[in-house]
N, C-alpha and C positions, 0 to 999 in steps of 0.2 A: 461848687457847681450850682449857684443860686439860679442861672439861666436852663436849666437844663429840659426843660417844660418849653420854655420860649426858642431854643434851638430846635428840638427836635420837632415841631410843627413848623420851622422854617425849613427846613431837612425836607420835608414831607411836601410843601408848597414847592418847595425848590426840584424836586424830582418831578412833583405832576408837572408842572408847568415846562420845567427844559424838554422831558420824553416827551409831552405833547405838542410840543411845538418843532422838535427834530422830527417827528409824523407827517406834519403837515409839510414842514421846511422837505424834505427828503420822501418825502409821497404826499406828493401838489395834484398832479391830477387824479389818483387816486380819490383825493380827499372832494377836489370839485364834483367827480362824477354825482360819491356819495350824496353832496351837499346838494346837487342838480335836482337829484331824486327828493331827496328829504324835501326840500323846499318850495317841489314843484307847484304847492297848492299855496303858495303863503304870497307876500308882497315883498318876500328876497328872492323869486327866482330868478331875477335880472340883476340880482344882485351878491350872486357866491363867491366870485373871486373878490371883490372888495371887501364883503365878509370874515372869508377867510382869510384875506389880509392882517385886515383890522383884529383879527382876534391872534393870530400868530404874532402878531409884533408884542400886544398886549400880555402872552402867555409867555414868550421871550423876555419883556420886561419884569412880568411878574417875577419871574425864575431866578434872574439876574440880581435883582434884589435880593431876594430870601439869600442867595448863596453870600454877599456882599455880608448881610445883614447879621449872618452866622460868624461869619469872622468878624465881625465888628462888637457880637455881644461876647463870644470865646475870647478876644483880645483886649478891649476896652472896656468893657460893660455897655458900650454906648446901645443906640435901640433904634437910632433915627432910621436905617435902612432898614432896615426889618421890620419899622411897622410900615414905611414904604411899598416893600414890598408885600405886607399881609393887607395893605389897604388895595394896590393894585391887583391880587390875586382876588379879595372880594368883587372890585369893579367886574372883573373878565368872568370870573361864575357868572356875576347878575347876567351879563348881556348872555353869555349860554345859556342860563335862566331862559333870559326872555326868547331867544332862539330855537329854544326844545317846548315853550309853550307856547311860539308862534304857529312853530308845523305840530300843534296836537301832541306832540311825542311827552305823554306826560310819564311815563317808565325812567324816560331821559333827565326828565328836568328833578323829578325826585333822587335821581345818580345827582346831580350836581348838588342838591343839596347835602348830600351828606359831606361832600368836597366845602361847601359853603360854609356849616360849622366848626372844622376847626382852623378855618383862615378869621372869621369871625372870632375866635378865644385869641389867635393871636394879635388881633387887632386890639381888641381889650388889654392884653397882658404887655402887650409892648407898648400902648398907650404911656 
């Protein structure tokens, strides 16, 4: 069980990313009202459904990977999906990053960082 460190933070990416993205996929407007509000003051609020597009495709692909990328190191050892997916779950934090420190929401943007270091470790370990 030499992977067992690099699975179990794919495990972890793989869960935030597919529930957050059935959230948005399965409460759409829900999420734009939200997002309406949040952003009212910033230079996305003409821009939430594209937004929230682009990040639900993004958190779908993230997910999709990590789960790939667990059966890839469980069966082969291989790493290639799984730092795939640990590199695209970094990209989709950063932009929520930049998203929760556009609208001020800095409570917010320090939640994603903690999401952010251990997609970051598997970026490194699966490197």
């Amino acid at each position: 069980m030499n992977n067992a460190a690099s699975i179990l933070l794919l495990v972890f990416l793989a869960i935030t990313f597919i529930q957050s993205g059935y959230d948005k996929l399965f409460y759409w407007k829900d999420n734009i009202d939200f997002l309406k509000e949040h952003f009212a003051k910033t230079q996305l609020k003409n821009l939430t459904h594209l937004a929230l597009l682009n990040i639900l495709i993004l958190e779908l692909i993230s997910g999709v990977l990590c789960v790939v990328g667990c059966i890839e190191l469980f069966v082969s050892n291989g790493r290639t999906f799984g730092l795939y997916g640990a590199v695209f779950s970094c990209i989709t934090l950063l932009m929520l990053l930049f998203g929760q420190r556009l609208a001020k929401d800095y409570d917010g943007a320090r939640t994603i960082v903690i999401y952010f270091i251990p997609a970051v470790m598997a970026v490194y370990w699966l490197n």
